[in-house]
N, C-alpha and C positions, 0 to 999 in steps of 0.2 A: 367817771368816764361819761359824762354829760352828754359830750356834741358826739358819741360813736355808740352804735347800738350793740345790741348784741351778739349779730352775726360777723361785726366788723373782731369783736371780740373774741371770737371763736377760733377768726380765721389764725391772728396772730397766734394763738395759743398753738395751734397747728404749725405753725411755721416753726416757733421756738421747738417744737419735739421733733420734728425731721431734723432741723440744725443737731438738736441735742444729742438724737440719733449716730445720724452721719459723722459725728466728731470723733464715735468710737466710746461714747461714753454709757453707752444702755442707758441714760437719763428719760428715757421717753415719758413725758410728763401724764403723769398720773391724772384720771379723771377726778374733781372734785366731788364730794361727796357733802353731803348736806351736815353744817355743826351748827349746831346748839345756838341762838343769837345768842348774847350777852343783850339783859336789861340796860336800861340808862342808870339804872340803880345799882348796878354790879359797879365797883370803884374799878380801876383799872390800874395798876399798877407799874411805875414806869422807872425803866433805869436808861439816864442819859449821860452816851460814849463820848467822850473830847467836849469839854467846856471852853475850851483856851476863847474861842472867837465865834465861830458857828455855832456852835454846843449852846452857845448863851440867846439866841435865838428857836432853839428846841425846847430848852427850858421853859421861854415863856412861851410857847407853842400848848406846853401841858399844862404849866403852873397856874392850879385855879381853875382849870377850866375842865369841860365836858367830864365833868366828876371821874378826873385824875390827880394821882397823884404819885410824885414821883417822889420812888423810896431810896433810888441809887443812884450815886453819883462817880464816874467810872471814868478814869483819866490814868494814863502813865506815868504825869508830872506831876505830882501833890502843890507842888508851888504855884499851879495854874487854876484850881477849886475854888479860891476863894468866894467870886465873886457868885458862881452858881450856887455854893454851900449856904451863905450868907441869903439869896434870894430866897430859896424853898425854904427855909428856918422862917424868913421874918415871914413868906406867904402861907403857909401851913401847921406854923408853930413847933415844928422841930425839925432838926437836922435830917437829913437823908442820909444813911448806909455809904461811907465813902469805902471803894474797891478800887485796887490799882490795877488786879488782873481782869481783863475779858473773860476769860475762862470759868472765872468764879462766879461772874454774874449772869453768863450763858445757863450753870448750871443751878442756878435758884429758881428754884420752885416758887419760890413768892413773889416772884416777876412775870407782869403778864405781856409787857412790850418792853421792846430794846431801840433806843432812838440812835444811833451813829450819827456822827459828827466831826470824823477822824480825817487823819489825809488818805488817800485817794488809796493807797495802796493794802488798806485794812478792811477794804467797804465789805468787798465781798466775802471774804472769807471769816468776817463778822455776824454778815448778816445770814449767814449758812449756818454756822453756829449755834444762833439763836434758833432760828427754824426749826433744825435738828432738834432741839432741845424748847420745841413749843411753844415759844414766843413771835408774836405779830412784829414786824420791823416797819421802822421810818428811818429810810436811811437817804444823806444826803450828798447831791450828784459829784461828779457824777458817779453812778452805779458803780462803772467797775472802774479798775484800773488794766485791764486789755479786755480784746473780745469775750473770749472763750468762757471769761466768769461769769460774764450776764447768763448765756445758756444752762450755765448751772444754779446760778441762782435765780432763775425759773424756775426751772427742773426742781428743785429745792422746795418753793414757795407752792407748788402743784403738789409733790409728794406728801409731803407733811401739814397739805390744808390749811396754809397761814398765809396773812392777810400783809405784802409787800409794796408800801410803797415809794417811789421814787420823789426826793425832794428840791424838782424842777416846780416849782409854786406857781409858776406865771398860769396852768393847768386849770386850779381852782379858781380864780380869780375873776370874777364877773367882764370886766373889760376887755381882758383876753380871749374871752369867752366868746365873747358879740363879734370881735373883732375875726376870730376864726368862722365864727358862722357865716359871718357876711364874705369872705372868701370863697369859704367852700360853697358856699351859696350859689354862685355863680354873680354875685353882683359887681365885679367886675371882669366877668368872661372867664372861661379857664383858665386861672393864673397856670403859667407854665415855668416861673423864675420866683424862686426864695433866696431871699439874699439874708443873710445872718452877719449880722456885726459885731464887733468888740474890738472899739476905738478906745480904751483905758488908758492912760497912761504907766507906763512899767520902767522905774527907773534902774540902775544897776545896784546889784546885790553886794558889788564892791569882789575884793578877789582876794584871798587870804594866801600866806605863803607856808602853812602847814595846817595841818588838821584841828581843827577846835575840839575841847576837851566837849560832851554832854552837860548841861547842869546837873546837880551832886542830887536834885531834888528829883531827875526823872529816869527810870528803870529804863535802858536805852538799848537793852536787849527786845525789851515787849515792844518798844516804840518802834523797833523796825519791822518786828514781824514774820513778815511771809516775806519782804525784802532782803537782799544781804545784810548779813551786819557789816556796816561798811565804816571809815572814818566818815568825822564829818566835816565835808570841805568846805564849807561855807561861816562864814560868821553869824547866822541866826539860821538857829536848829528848826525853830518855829517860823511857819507861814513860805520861808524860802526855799523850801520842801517842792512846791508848785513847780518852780522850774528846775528840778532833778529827773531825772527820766526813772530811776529805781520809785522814786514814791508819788512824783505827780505828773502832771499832762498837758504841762505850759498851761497858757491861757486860754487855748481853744478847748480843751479838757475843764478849765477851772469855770470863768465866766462863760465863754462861748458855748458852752454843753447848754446854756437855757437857752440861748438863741439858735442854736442845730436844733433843738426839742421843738422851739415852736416853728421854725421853718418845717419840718418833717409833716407836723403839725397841720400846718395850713393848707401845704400839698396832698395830705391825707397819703402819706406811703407810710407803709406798716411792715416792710420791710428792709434788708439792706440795697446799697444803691446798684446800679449793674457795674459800673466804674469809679473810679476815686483817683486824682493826684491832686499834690500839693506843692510849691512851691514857698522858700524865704529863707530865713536865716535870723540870726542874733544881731541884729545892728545897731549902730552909734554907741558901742562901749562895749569893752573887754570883759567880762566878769567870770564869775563861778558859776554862772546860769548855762545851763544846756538846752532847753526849749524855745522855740523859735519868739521872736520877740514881734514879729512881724511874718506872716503868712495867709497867703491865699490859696486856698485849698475849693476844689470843685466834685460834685458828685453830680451822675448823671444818670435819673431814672426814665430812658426814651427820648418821652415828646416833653418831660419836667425835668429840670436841672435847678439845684442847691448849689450857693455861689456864697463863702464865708470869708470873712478877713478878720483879721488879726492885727491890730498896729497898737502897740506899746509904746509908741513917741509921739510926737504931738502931733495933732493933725485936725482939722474940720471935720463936721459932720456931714453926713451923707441924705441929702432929701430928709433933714431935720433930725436923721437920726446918729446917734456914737454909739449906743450899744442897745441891740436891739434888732428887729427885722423890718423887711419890705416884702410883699407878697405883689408881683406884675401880672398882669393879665390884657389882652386885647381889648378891654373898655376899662380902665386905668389902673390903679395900685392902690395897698393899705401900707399906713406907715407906721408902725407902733415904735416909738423910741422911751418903751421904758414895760416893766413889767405888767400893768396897769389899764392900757388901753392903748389908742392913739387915731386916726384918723384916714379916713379913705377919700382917695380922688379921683374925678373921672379923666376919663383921656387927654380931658386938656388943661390939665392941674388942677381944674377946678374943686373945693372943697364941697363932697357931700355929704359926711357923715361922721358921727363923733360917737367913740369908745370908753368907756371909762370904770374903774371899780378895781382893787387891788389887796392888798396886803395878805401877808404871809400864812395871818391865822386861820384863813378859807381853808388853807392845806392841809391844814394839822387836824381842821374842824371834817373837812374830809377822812381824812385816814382813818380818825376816830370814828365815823360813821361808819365805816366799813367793817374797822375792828368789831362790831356791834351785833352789826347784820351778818357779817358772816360771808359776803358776796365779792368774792373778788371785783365783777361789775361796777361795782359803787364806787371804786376806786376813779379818781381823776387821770396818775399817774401809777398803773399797777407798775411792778417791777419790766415785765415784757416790754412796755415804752419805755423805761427808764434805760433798757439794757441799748434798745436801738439807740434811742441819742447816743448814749455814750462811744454807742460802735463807732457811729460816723467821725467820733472826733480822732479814736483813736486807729481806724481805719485811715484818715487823711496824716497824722504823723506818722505811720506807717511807711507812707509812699515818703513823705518828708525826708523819714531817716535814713531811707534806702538811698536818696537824691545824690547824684552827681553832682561836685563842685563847680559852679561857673560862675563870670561876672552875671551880677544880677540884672543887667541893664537888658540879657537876653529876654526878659520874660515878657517883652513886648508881643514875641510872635509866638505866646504859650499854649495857643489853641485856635479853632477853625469857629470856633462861636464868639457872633458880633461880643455880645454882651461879653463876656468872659475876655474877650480883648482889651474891651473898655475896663474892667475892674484891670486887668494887667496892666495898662496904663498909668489909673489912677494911682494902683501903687509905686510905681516907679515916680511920680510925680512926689507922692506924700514922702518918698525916699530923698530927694531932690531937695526938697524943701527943709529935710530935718540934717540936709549938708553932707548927705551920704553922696560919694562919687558913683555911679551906678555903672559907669564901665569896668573900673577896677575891683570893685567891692567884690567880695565873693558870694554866693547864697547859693541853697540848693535845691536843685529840680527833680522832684519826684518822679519815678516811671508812670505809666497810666496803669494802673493796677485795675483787672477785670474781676468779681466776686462771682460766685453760685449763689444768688440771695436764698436756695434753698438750705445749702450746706453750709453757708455762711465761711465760705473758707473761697480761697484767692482759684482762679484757675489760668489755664493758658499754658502756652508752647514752649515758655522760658522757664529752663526747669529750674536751672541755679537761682533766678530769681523769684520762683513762688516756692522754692523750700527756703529761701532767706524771710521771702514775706511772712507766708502760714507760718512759718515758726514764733514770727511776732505777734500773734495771733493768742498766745498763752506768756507763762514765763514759766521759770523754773521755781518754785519754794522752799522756802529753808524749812531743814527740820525741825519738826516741831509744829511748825504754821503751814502746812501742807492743804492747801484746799482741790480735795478729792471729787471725783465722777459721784453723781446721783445714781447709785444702781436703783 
C-alpha cells in the first residue's frame, strides 16, 4: 500500500465493517491482533487453484522465488495440469501434490498460501475457505463475482488475521506507481475525470443448438460450484465462461476490473460511488454470449466522476490509449495505455513527463512480503481494494441488466455532463463505424441507480426497482458451496 498511509487504511477498514454490519451479517471486522512474522527462512508453502491460463502465471509468480515453494497443484480438469505439473518438477525437482477437490486443499495443514486463479464465480468463496482454515490468499481479480462477497471476504480476512491479496498488479508496479503519485499530487490540478478503458477485441463465441457434453477429464459438478449446475450452452466450456452471467462479468468484470482499480486509484475514492448507470448491449453478432460486448458505464463521486467503456469490436484508441486509463484535471491529463506506466500532459498537450516500470512479479513479490510481516498495510492491493474495484464493475452491470430495451442511437442524450455526452457520442460513432445501424439496433439503458456508500446497498423511492437492484447485490448458492456471513 505504498502511495496510501495508514490513516487512509484504517478508514476503508471502517467502511468495510459498517457495510458488513448493515448487510445483516454481524461480520464486523475484527481488530487485528499482532502474529508472529514469518522469517525469510521459513519456506512458504503454496497450492495453486486453476492452471488452465492465469494459473500459469501464479505458478511463475512463486516458482523459485522468495523461498517458495509450491507443493499443490489444484484444478477440476486433470487434462488442464500439464504444463503447471511439468514447470514445478523440472524447477524444484519434483512433482507437486495434484488435488482435484478445493475442499481438500483448504483443509491441509501443510499449506501455508492458496493462490486462485479460477473463473470469476469461485473467487470468493475460495478464498473464505482458505482463511477459515489458516491460509494467507492471492487471489486473482476480480475479487468477487457480485458485491456482497467482497464484504465478507473482508470480514473473513480481518477475523482470522490473514493476509489477502487482490491480483490487480498494475498496484505494485513502479510506473503505475509514479504515474498515480504525480496525479494525486496535484500536478495536474485536481483531476476530477477517470476515464477507464477496454478497447479488446471480442469476437463471437459462435452459437450452439443443444447443450455440449463437459470433457470426460473435468468433475463439472466442482467446476460450477457455488453456481447452478447448469448445461453448458456454449461450445468452449473454458475461458467463454467470461461472458456467462452465472460464472463471469463480461469484460468490464474481466479486463476492465484493472482499469476501474486504477481509475478509483488515481481519484483516491475508497469507497463506493454515490450513483452508477450504464448503458450498451451485445453487438455485430448473434451468439451464446450474454454480457455486454460494448458498454459505457458512469459513476459519480460529487465534484469526480469515473467514465469506463467497453468495445469488443474494432475501434481506435483513445488519447494513445485501448486499454488502460486517463486521469483529467484543470492543468492537463495522464495517459497510461498499458500496465507499466505512460505519460502526462500539460493543458495544451504538451509532453511533460514520463512513467515507466512494470511486470507482474512486483505483486507476488509484494504479497509475499506481507505474508512475512504479518501487516495487512504492506499489502499493495489488500482484499478491501480489490473488493471496491470489483463493486464498481459489477454495480455498473447491475444498472446494465436492469436497462430498458431501446434503439441505441438514443444514447446521444444520456446524460447532463459535457464529458459523458462526449464519450456517448464517441460510442455511437465507434458503433457506426463497425456497421451497426444505431437507430434500429437495440441496447440497453440502465436506470441511474443511487448507493448508501456506507451500507453499500442501492436506496431511493423506487421500491420494485431497488428490491430487483439489492437483490443483485448477492446470489443465491448451491448446496454444498454455500458462502456464509462472518459472524
Amino acid at each position: 500500500m505504498s502511495l496510501f498511509n495508514r490513516r487512509e487504511f484504517l478508514e476503508r477498514t471502517a467502511i468495510l465493517s459498517a457495510a458488513a454490519a448493515s448487510l445483516g451479517s454481524g461480520a464486523a471486522l475484527a481488530e487485528t491482533k499482532p502474529v508472529a512474522a514469518r522469517a525469510q527462512t521459513d519456506k512458504l508453502r503454496v497450492a495453486v487453484v486453476g492452471v488452465r491460463g492465469r494459473g500459469m502465471a501464479h505458478v511463475g509468480g512463486f516458482l523459485g522465488k522468495n523461498n517458495c515453494e509450491i507443493t499443490t497443484v489444484c484444478d477440476c480438469d486433470e487434462a488442464v495440469i500439464g504444463s503447471a505439473m511439468k514447470a514445478i518438477e523440472g524447477k524444484q525437482g519434483k512433482a507437486p501434490t495434484y488435488v482435484k477437490d478445493i475442499r481438500k486443499v483448504v483443509e491441509d495443514k501443510d499449506i501455508d498460501v492458496v493462490s486462485i486463479a479460477t473463473p470469476n464465480h469461485w473467487h470468493a468463496l475460495m478464498a473464505v475457505w482458505a482463511m477459515e482454515n489458516g491460509k494467507d490468499v492471492y487471489c486473482e481479480k476480480p475479487a468477487t463475482h457480485n458485491v456482497h462477497e467482497g464484504a465478507i471476504m473482508v470480514a473473513a480476512a480481518r477475523k482470522y488475521k490473514r493476509i489477502c491479496q487482490v491480483g490487480t498488479q498494475s498496484r505494485s508496479n513502479p510506473g503505475m506507481q509514479q504515474a498515480i503519485e504525480y496525479v494525486r499530487g496535484g500536478k495536474i490540478g485536481k483531476a476530477d475525470l477517470a476515464i477507464s478503458l477496454c478497447f479488446k477485441p471480442r469476437g463471437s463465441i459462435g452459437k450452439v443448438e443443444k447443450p455440449t457434453a463437459p470433457p470426460a477429464s473435468m468433475d463439472y459438478d466442482l467446476w460450477s460450484g457455488p453456481a447452478p449446475l447448469a448445461a453448458v450452452n456454449r461450445s468452449k466450456i473454458h475461458y467463454d465462461w467470461h461472458w456467462i452471467w452465472a460464472y463471469g462479468n463480461g469484460d468490464l468484470g474481466n479486463q476492465g476490473v484493472h482499469e476501474m482499480d486504477k481509475a478509483r486509484w488515481g481519484l483516491g475514492k475508497n469507497t463506493m460511488p454515490n450513483t452508477v448507470f450504464s448503458v450498451g448491449g451485445r453487438f455485430g453478432y448473434v451468439d451464446d454470449g450474454e454480457t455486454a460486448n460494448t458498454q459505457l458505464s458512469v459513476f459519480d463521486y460529487g465534484a469526480e466522476k469515473m467514465v469506463s467503456e467497453v468495445r469488443g469490436l474494432t475501434t481506435d484508441a483513445y488519447k494513445s490509449v485501448k486499454v488502460g486509463n486517463i486521469w483529467v484535471g484543470p492543468e492537463g491529463y495522464v495517459a497510461c495505455p498499458n500496465y507499466a506506466g505512460g505519460v502526462a500532459y500539460d493543458k495544451d498537450g504538451k509532453e511533460v513527463a514520463k512513467f515507466s516500470g512494470g511486470g507482474d512479479q512486483h505483486h507476488f513479490d509484494n504479497f509475499v512480503k506481507a505474508v512475512r510481516s504479518r501487516k495487512v498495510e504492506d499489502l499493495n492491493c489488500d482484499v478491501a481494494e480489490g473488493h471496491l474495484s470489483a463493486a464498481l464493475c459489477h454495480l455498473a452491470n447491475i444498472s446494465y441488466r436492469l436497462g430498458t430495451e431501446q434503439p441505441v442511437g438514443k444514447v446521444a442524450a444520456v446524460s447532463d455532463h459535457k464529458a459523458v455526452n462526449e464519450f456517448a457520442a464517441r460510442m455511437l460513432d465507434h458503433l457506426k463505424a463497425n456497421k451497426i445501424d444505431t437507430e434500429k439496433t437495440v441496447g440497453k439503458f440502465g436506470p441511474l441507480l443511487t448507493m448508501d456508500p456506507k451500507t453499500e446497498q442501492f436506496v431511493g423511492t423506487d421500491k420494485p426497482l431497488l428490491d430487483r437492484a439489492n437483490a443483485m447485490l448477492f446470489r443465491e448458492y448451491r448446496k454444498g458451496f454455500e458462502l456464509k456471513e462472518i459472524a
